[in-house]
C-alpha positions in Angstrom: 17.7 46.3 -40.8 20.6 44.6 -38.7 20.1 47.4 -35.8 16.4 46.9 -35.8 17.5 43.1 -34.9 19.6 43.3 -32.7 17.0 45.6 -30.8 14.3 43.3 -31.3 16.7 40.9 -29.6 18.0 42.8 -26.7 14.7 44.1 -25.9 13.7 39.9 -25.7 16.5 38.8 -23.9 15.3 41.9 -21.3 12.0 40.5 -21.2 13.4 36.7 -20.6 15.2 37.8 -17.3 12.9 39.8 -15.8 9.9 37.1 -16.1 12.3 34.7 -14.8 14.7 36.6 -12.5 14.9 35.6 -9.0 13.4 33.5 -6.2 11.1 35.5 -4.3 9.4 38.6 -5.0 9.1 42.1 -3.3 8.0 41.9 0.1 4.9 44.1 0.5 3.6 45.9 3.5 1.1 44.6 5.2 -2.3 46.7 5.1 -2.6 49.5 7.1 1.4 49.9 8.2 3.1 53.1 7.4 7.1 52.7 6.3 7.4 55.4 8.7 4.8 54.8 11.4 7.0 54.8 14.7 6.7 52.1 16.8 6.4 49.5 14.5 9.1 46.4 14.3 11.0 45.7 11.4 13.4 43.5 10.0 15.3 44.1 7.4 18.8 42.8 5.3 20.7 44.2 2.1 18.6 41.5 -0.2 15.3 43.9 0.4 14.2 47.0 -1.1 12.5 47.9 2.0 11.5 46.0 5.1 8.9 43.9 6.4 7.1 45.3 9.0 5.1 43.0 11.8 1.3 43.0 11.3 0.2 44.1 14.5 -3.3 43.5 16.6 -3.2 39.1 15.9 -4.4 37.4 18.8 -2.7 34.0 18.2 0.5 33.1 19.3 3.2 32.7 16.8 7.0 31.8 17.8 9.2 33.9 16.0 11.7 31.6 14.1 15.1 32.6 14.7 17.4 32.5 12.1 15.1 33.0 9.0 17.3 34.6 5.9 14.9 37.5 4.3 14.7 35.7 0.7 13.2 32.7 3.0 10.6 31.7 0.6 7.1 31.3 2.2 5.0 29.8 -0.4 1.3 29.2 -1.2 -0.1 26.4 -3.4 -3.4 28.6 -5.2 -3.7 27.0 -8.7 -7.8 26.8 -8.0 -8.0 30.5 -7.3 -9.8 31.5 -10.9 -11.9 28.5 -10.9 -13.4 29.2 -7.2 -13.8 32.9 -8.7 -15.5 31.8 -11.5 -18.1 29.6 -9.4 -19.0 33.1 -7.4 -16.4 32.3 -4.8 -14.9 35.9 -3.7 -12.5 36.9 -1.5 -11.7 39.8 1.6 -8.9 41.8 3.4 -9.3 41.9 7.1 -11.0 45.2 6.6 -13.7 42.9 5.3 -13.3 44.5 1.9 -13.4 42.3 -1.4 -9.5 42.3 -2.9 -7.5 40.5 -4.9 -6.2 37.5 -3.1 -3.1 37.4 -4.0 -2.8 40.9 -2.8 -4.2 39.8 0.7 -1.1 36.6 0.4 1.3 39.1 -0.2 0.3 41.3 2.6 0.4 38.4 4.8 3.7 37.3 4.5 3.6 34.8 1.3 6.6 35.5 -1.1 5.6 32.9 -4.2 2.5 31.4 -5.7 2.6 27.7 -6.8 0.5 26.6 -9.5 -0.3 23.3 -10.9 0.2 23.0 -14.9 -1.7 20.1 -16.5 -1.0 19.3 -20.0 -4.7 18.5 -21.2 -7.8 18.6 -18.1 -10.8 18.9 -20.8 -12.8 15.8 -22.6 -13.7 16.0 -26.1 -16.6 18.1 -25.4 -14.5 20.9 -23.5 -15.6 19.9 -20.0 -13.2 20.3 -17.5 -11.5 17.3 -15.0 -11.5 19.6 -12.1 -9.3 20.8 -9.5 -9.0 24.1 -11.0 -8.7 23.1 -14.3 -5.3 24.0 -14.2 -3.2 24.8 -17.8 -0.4 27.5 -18.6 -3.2 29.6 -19.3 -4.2 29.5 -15.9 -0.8 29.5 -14.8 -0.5 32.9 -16.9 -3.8 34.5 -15.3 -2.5 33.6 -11.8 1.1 34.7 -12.4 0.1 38.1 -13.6 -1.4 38.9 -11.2 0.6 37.6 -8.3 3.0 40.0 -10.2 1.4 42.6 -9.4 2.1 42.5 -5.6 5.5 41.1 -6.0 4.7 37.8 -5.9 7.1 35.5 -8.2 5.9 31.9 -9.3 6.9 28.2 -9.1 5.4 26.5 -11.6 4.4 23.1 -10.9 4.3 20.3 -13.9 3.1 17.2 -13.7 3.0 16.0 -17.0 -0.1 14.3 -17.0 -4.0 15.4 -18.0 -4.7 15.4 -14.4 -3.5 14.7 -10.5 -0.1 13.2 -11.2 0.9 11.6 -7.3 3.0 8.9 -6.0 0.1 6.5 -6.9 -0.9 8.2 -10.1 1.3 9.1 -12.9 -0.3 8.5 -15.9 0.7 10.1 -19.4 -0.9 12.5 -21.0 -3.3 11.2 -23.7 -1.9 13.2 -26.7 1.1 11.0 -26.0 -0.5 7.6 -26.9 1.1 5.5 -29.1 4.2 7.9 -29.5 7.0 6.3 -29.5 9.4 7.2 -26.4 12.1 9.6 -27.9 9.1 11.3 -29.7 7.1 11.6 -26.0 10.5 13.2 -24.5 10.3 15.6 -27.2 6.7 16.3 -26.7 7.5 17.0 -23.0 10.4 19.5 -23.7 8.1 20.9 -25.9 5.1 21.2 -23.7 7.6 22.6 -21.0 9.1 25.1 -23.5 5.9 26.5 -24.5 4.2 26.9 -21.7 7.2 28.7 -20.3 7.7 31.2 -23.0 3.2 31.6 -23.0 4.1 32.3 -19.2 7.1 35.3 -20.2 5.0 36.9 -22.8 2.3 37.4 -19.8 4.8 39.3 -17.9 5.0 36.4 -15.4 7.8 36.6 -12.6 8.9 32.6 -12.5 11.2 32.0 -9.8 11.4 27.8 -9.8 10.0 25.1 -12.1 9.2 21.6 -11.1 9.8 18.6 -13.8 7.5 16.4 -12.1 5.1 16.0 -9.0 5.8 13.7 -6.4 7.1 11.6 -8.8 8.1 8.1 -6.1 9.0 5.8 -8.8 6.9 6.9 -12.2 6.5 10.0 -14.6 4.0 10.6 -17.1 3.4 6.5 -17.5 7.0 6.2 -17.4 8.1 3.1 -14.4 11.8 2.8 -15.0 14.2 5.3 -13.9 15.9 5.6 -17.0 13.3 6.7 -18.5 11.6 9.0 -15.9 15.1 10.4 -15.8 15.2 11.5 -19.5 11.6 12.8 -19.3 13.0 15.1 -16.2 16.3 16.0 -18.5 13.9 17.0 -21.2 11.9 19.4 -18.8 15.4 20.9 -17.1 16.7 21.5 -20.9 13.8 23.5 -21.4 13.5 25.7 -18.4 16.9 26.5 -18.6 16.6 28.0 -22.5 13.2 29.9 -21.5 14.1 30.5 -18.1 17.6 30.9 -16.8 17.1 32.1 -13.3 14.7 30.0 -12.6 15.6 27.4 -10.2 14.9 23.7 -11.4 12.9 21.6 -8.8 12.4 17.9 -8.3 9.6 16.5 -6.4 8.9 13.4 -4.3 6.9 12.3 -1.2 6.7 10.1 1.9 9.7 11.2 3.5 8.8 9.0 6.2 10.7 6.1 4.3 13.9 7.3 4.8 16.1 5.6 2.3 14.0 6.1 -0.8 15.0 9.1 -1.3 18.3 8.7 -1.0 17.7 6.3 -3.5 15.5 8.9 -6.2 19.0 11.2 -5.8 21.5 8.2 -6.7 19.2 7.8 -10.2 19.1 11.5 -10.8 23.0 11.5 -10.6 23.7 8.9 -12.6 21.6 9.5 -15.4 22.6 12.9 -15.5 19.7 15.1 -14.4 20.4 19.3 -14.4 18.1 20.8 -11.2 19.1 22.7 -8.3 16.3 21.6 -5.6 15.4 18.5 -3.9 12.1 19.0 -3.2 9.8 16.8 -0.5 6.0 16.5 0.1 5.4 16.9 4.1 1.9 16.6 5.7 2.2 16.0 9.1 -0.6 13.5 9.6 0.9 10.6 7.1 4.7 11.6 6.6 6.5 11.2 10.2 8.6 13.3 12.2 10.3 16.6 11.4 13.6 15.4 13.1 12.9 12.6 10.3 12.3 15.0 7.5 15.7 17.3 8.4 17.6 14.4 8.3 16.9 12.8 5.2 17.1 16.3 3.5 20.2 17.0 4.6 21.4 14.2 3.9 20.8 14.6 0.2 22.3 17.8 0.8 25.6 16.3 2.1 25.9 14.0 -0.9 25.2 15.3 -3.8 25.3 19.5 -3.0 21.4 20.3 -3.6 19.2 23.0 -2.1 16.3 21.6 -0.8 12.8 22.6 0.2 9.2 21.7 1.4 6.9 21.8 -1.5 3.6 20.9 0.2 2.6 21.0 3.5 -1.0 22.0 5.5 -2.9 21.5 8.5 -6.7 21.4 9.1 -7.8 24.5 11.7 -11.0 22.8 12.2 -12.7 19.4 12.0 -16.0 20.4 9.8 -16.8 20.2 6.4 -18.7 23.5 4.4 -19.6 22.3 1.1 -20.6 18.9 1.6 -18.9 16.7 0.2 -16.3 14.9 2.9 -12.5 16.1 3.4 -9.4 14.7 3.8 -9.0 14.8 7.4 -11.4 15.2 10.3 -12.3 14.0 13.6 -11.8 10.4 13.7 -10.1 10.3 10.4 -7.8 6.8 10.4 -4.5 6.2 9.9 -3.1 9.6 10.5 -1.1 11.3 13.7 -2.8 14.6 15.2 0.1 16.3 16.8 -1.8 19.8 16.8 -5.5 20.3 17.6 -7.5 21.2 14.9 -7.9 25.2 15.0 -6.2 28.1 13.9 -3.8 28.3 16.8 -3.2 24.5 15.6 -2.6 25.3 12.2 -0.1 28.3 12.9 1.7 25.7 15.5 1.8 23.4 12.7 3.5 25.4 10.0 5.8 27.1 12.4 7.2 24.0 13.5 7.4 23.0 9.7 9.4 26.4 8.7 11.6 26.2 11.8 13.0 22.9 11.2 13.7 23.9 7.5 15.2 27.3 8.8 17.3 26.0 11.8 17.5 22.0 11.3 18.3 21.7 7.5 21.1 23.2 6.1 20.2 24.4 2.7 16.9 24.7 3.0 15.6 27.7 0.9 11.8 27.4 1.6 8.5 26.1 2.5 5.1 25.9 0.6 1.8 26.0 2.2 -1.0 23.5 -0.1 -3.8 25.3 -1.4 -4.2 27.6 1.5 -7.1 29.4 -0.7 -9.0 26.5 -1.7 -12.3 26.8 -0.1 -16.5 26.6 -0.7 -17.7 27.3 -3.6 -21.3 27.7 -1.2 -22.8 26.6 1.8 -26.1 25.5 0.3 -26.7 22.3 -0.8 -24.7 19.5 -2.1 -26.8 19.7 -5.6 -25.8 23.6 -6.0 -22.2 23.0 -5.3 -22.1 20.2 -7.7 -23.5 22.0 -10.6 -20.6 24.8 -10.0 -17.9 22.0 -9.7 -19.2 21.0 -13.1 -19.4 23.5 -14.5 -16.5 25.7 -13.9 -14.0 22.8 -12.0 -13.8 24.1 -9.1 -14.2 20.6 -7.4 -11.4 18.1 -6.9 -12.5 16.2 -9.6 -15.7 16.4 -12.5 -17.3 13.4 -13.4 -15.5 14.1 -16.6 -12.3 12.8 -15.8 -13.3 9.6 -15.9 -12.4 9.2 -19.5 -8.8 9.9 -18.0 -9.3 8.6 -14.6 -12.4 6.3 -14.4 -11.0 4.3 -11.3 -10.7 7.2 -9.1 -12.3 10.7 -10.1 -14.9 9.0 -12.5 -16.1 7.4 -9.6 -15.6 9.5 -6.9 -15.4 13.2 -8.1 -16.6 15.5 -6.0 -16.0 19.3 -3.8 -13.0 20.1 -2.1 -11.8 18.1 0.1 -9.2 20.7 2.1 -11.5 23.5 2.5 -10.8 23.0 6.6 -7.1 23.1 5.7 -7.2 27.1 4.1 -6.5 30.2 5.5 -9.9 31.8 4.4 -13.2 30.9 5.7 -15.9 29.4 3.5 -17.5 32.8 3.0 -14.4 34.1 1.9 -12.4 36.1 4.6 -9.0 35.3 5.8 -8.5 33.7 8.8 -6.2 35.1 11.6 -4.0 32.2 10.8 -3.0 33.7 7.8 -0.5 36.3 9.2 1.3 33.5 10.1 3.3 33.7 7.2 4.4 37.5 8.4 4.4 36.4 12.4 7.1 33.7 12.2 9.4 36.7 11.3 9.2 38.5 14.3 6.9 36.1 17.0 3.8 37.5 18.5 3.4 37.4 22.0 -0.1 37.1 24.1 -1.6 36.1 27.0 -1.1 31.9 27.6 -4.0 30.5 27.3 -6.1 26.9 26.5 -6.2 26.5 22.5 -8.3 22.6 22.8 -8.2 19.7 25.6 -6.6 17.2 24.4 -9.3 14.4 23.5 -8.9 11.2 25.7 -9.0 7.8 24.8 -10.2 5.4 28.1 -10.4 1.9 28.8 -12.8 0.2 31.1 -13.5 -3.5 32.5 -16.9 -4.3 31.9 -17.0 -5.9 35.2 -15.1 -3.5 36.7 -15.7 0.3 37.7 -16.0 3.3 35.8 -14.5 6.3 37.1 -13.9 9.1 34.7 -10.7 11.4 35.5 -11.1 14.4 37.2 -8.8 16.8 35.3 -7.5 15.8 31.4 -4.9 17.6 29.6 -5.3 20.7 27.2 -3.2 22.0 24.3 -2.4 25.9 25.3 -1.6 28.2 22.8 2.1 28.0 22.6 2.0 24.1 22.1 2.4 23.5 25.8 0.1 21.2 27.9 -1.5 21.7 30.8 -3.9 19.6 33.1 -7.3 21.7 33.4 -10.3 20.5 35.5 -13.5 18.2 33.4 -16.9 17.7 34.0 -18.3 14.7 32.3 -21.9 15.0 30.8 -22.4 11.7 32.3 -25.5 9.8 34.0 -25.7 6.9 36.5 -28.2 5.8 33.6 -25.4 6.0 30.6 -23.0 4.3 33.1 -25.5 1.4 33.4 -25.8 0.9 30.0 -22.2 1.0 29.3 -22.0 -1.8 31.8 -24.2 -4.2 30.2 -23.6 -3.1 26.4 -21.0 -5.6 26.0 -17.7 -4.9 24.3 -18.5 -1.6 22.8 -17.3 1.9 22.5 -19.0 5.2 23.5 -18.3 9.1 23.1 -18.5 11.0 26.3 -18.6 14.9 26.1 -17.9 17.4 28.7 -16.6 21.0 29.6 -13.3 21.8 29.7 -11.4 25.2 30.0 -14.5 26.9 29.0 -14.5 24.5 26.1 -16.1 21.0 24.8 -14.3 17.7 26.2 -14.5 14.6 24.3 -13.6 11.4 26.0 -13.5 8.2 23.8 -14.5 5.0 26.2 -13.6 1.6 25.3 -15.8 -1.3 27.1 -13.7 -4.4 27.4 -12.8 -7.0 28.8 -9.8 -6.5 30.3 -6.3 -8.4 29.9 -4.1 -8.4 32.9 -1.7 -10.1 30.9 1.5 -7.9 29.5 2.1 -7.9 25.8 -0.9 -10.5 24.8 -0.2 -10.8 21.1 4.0 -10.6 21.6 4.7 -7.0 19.5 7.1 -6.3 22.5 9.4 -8.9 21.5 8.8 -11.5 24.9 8.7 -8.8 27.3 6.8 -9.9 30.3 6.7 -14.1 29.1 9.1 -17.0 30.6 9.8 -20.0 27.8 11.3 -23.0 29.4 12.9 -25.2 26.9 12.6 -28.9 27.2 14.1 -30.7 24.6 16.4 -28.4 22.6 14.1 -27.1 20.1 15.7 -25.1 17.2 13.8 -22.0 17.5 11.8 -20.4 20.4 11.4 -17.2 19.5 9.4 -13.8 18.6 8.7 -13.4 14.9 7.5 -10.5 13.0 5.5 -12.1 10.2 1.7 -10.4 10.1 0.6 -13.1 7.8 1.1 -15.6 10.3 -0.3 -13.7 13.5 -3.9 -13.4 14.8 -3.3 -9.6 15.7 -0.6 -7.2 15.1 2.2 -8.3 13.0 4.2 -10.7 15.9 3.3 -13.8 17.7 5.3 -16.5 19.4 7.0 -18.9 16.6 8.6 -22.0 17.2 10.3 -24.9 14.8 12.4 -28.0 15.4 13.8 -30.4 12.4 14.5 -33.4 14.8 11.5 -35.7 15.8 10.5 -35.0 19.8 12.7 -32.3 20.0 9.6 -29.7 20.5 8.8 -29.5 24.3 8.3 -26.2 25.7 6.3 -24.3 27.7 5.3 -20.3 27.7 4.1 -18.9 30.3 3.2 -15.2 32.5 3.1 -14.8 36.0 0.4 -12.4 37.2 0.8 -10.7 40.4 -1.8 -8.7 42.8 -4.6 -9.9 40.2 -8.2 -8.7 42.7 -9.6 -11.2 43.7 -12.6 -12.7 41.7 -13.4 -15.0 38.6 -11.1 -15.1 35.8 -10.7 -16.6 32.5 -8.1 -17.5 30.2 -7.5 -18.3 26.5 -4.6 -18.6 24.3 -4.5 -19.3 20.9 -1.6 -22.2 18.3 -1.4 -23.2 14.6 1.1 -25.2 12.9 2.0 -27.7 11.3 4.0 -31.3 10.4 3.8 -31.7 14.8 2.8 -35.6 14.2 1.5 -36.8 17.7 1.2 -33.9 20.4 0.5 -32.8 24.2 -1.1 -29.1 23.9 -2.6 -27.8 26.6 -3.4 -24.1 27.6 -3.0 -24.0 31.5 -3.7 -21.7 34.6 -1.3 -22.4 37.9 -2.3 -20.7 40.9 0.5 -19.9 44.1 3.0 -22.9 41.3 0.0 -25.7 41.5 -1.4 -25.8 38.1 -5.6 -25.1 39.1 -6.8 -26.1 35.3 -6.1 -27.3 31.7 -7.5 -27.0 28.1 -6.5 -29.3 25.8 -5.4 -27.8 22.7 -4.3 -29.1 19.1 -2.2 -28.6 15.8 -4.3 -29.0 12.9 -2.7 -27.0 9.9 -1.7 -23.5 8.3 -3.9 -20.3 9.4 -6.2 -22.9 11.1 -6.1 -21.6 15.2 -7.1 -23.7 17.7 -7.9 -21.6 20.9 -7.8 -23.4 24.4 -10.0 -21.7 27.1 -10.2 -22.4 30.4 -13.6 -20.3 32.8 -14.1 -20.0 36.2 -10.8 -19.5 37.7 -10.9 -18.3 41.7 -8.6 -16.0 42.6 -8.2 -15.0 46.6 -6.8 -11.5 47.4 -3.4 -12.0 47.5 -2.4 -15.3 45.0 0.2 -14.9 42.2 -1.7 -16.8 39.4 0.7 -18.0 35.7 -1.3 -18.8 33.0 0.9 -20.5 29.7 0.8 -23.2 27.2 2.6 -26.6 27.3 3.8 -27.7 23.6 4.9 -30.9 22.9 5.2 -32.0 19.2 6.7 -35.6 18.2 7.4 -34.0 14.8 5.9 -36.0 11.3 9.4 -36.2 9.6 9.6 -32.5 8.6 10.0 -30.3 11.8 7.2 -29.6 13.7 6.3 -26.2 13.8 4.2 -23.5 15.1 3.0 -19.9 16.1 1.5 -19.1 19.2 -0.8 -15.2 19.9 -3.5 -13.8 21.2 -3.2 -14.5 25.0 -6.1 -13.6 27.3 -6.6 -13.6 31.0 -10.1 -11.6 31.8 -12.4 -11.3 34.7 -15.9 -13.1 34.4 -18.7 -12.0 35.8 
């Protein structure tokens, strides 16, 4: 009886490490390479059990990243993989045979899966919240058979019933009205269990998050203390089910620098147990990577942890395929295109990402491509797709998560909003881009050529001339630039009716490199004054100071500008101690009719001289008068029909004078204007 135990036990403890042994799986050969083809490139270290050989025969251009250690991991997000399936999505090698993904990832270069785990994504009824309806089940399914091709798995939890994100991190509902010791134990729990479902599938887990993007909340939980004991909880458990396994933390928004020094001064002084500081970068929202190398390391420096890039992606083309709108696109707002968006973009894109991890962080020990296989579910219709997304969650979101989420996915559920951001096309077959993963290992030289132009953004007078340029910049296929000749699709009829349009803006096309040109032109009417709203500090402005007023100065305060955040601010406690003027000089101005406006609020000024002026060759030529009424109420002073000869140097300013009402007068001045009129 006592040897039957102990056997039962060793044979466990067996099963414990192998699940969980080790950070990156078996490299693979890629399809159609012979170990012992000649002439093949290979790069190989002690840590492998064989090498990795270069896929040959890829037409994009890939810099090899020097320096990369072979357990490097290079990691795919593909938690929506079984729903997709399930909703008829299938996938191909680049023989254009249907196979296992996961297989095709692993021939590719991709060394771990990442899967989402949510605690609860189902209503009442069963019906699923979407985005891959993603459980431990799931992440059992996926992991066995990312197994297969020696694919380990991080295992990603957020601790909620759905998205958990730096603006979302709501508790699961089973947790309601627990009381807070009893919801850490529930987490421990939950991370315990679906651990040890995970090693009874045979699943290889290299690295467990406690938390997704987790900027300041966990699982409903707001003060640090707290989300600290929730992450303790998790840790405690992956190191009893898992013991290689490498614990991971998550946050995003690298961009603000000192938060996350912050996040790592909370986890060490409440005690949290995890070896990896992980960070969120997309390179549209979250700054530079010379930004994102230096934080990291710097949380390397102080407190000892290995580090690593848990999400990252890059769109390889602008269009949508299943109809329902995506993330980023042409003309998307608010985000930075460094990279065109195409597969020679996309490959730039994560190269650059891996390098600076590889050569520019100094314990960096991987990066993790987002959802790379999250694509179509069809190419139909709008109403077809939405039944699937339904029906099998294969969607970001089901109108069923609104009893969870009604604010967000109960209103807007909908498709995928990233299928321009995989590595497989909408009908299933992998993109060149793909082999990136494989490329970056050795580089893969071709012929420089023209990957986009590089679209142009153009400013015209509307009483001036428009003259397109001759030759606009394109992005070649090594990330270079290169000026290449344009022809604009343009018409002496389109250029007429730019010209009397008004203020407006128009898209001009044209060819390019062999390729489409797009050329974004303002109409406007144009300000030859420098720095019109002050955001340069007073770069290109003379004040002259009068009577000693307290402050003349810039101020950064957008509440009280009419555009941008800065405008001019001045304040004075002393009665009749506000005299000023603020003025620009304006040289080789063409000669014409001009006009000219500037803009003041304030307050407490008691009596005043305001006037906006216009001095031509030191003579003042014209006046507007202007006045202080009171807060966020701007009195603009305007002054038409100002001759300029060829040749005159023409200052246009404001004179201030405030007696002050017993308070200090003050005031903000913005939005100066000096345009031609017809």
């Amino acid at each position: 009886m006592k040897k039957s135990v102990l056997s039962f036990l060793l044979a466990a403890m067996l099963l414990v490490l192998s699940a969980c042994g080790g950070t990156s799986g078996t490299a693979t050969d890629p399809a159609g390479t012979d170990p012992g083809q000649p002439g093949t490139e290979a790069a190989s270290t002690e840590k492998e059990e064989r090498p990795v050989k270069k896929i040959e025969g890829n037409s994009l251009y890939v810099r090899k990243v020097e320096n990369m250690p072979a357990d490097f991991i290079l990691g795919m997000d593909a938690s929506a993989v079984p729903a997709l399936e399930a909703s008829g999505v299938k996938y191909y090698n680049f023989k254009g045979e249907e196979q296992d993904v996961f297989q095709t990832l692993a021939e590719c270069g991709v060394s771990m899966i990442r899967v989402r785990v949510w605690n609860d994504p189902f209503d009442a009824e069963g019906h699923g919240f979407g985005g891959g309806n993603c459980t431990a089940d799931t992440a059992a399914e996926i992991g066995k058979r990312a197994a297969q091709y020696g694919l380990s798995l991080l295992v990603d939890f957020h601790y909620s019933d759905f998205w958990a994100d730096p603006g979302k991190q709501m508790e699961p509902r089973a947790w309601k009205g627990l009381k807070f010791p009893e919801k850490i134990d529930a987490l421990y729990r939950f991370t315990k269990e679906s651990l040890e479902k995970l090693n009874a599938a045979g699943v290889k887990v290299g690295m467990v998050q406690i938390g997704n993007e987790t900027n300041g909340a966990m699982a409903g939980a707001h003060a640090w203390e707290d989300i600290c004991e929730y992450m303790k909880a998790g840790s405690r458990a992956v190191r009893e089910v898992c013991p290689e396994a490498l614990v991971a933390v998550h946050f995003a928004n690298p961009e603000k620098a000192d938060s996350y020094r912050g996040y790592a001064d909370y986890l060490k002084f409440y005690g949290v147990d995890y070896d990896v500081f992980g960070s969120s970068y997309y390179p549209y929202w979250h700054g530079t990577l010379e930004n994102l190398a230096s934080v990291l390391n710097g949380i390397t420096a102080a407190y000892g942890k290995k580090v690593a890039v848990l999400e990252t992606s890059y769109a390889y083309t602008p269009d949508d395929t299943d109809f329902s709108g995506n993330t980023i696109g042409e003309g998307t707002s608010g985000i930075t295109k460094n990279y065109p968006f195409t597969q020679q973009g996309q490959v730039n894109s994560l190269t650059d990402v891996v390098d600076t991890a590889v050569n520019k962080m100094t314990d960096c020990i991987g990066v993790f491509y987002w959802e790379g296989t999250w694509i179509s579910v069809g190419t139909d219709s709008w109403e077809a797709n939405h039944t699937l997304w339904e029906k099998y969650g294969s969607g970001w979101a089901s109108s069923y998560a609104a009893v969870y989420d009604p604010d967000d996915a109960g209103k807007y559920y909908g498709g995928c909003a990233v299928d321009n951001q995989a590595f497989f096309d909408a009908s299933g077959r992998p993109l060149e881009s793909l082999q990136v993963f494989n490329l970056m290992r050795f580089g893969n030289e071709v012929p420089l050529k023209a990957d986009a132009p590089e679209d142009v953004t153009l400013m015209f007078d509307l009483n001036g001339e428009i003259e397109m340029p001759e030759k606009i910049f394109a992005v070649m296929n090594d990330g270079s630039r290169q000026e290449v000749d344009v022809t604009w699709q343009l018409t002496d009829e389109d250029i007429a009716r730019m010209k009397s349009g008004g203020v407006a803006v128009y898209d001009v096309k044209g060819e390019a490199a062999g390729m489409e040109a797009k050329a974004q032109v303002s109409m406007i009417e144009y300000n030859f004054l420098q720095n019109y709203s002050f955001e340069e500090g007073d770069a290109g402005w003379t004040v002259t100071d009068l009577a000693k007023a307290d402050e003349l100065r810039v101020e950064n305060k957008a509440t009280d500008s009419m555009t941008g955040p800065c405008h001019y601010h001045f304040w004075s406690a002393a009665k009749n101690s506000v005299e000023f003027t603020l003025e620009q000089e304006v040289k080789d101005l063409p000669a014409g009719k001009y006009k000219f406006a500037i803009s003041i609020m304030g307050g407490d000024a008691g009596d005043t001289d305001i006037y906006a002026y216009v001095k031509i060759g030191g003579e003042i030529a014209d006046t507007a008068p202007m006045k202080i009424t009171s807060y966020g109420n701007w009195d603009t002073g305007r002054i038409g029909g100002i001759e300029v000869e060829e040749g005159q140097t023409v200052s246009a300013g404001i004179y201030v004078k405030c007696a002050g009402a017993g308070n200090g007068a003050w005031g903000k001045i913005d939005d100066a204007l000096l345009n031609t009129e017809p």
